[in-house]
N, C-alpha and C positions, 0 to 999 in steps of 0.2 A: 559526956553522955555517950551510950554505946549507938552504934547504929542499928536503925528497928529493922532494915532490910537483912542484914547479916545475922541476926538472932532469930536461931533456928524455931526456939518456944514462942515466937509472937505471933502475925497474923499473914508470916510470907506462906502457910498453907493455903489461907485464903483467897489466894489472886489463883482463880485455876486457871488453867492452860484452855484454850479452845475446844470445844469437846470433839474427841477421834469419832471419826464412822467406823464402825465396826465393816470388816471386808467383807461380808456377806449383805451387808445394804445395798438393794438394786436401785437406788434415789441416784447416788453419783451416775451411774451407769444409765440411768433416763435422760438424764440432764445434760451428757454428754453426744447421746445420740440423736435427741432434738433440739440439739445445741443451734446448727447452721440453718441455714435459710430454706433448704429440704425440711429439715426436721421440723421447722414452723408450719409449713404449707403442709406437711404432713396432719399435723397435729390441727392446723384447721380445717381440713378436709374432713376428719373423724369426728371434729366437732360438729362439724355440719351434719353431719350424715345421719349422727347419733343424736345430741345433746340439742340441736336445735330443729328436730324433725318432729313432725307431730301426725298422728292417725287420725283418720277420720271416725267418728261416732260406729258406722257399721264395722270397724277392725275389730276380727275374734280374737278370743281368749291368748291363742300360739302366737300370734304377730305382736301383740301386747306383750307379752312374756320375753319373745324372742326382742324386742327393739330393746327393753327395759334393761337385762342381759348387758346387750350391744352400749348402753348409755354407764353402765354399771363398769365393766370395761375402760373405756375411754373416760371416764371419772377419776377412774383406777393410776390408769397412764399419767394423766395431767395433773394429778397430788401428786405421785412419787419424781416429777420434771421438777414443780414447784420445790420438793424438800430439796431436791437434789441441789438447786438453786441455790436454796437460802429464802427461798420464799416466803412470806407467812401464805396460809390457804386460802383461799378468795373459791367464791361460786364460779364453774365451769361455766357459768352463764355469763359471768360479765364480760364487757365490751373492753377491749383494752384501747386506751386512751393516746 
């Protein structure tokens, strides 16, 4: 019997290779740069600042607008760390364990 691996018409198409990043993905280049223990403390500094900051009932329309912005941002940041990763996506809210 022939071997299925060395026949080109069977299912060795099948086994893909890992999929490339394309060089214009900025995911590796997040992931790299809040790789170290700066880039951590960085990234929870922004969460703080942004993502777990809350206004009071009398903040106008601009301050609303402008934090929202600021959390839209650092949402931004922390998905493209995570693909960088290998992540799957998780809420910028959760508590890491």
């Amino acid at each position: 019997m022939a071997d299925p691996a060395a026949d080109p018409g069977g299912w060795a198409w099948f086994a893909a290779d890992a999929p490339s990043v394309p060089d214009d993905d900025p995911a590796p280049v997040f992931a790299r740069c809040f790789a170290g223990p700066d880039g951590r403390r960085v990234l929870a500094v922004l969460t703080a600042m942004t993502l777990e900051r809350t206004l009071g009932p009398d903040a106008g329309d601009a301050a609303l607008r402008h934090l929202e912005g600021q959390r839209r941002l650092v949402a931004t940041i922390l998905a493209l760390v995570a693909r960088g990763r290998g992540e799957a996506p998780r809420s910028p809210l959760a508590k890491e364990t």
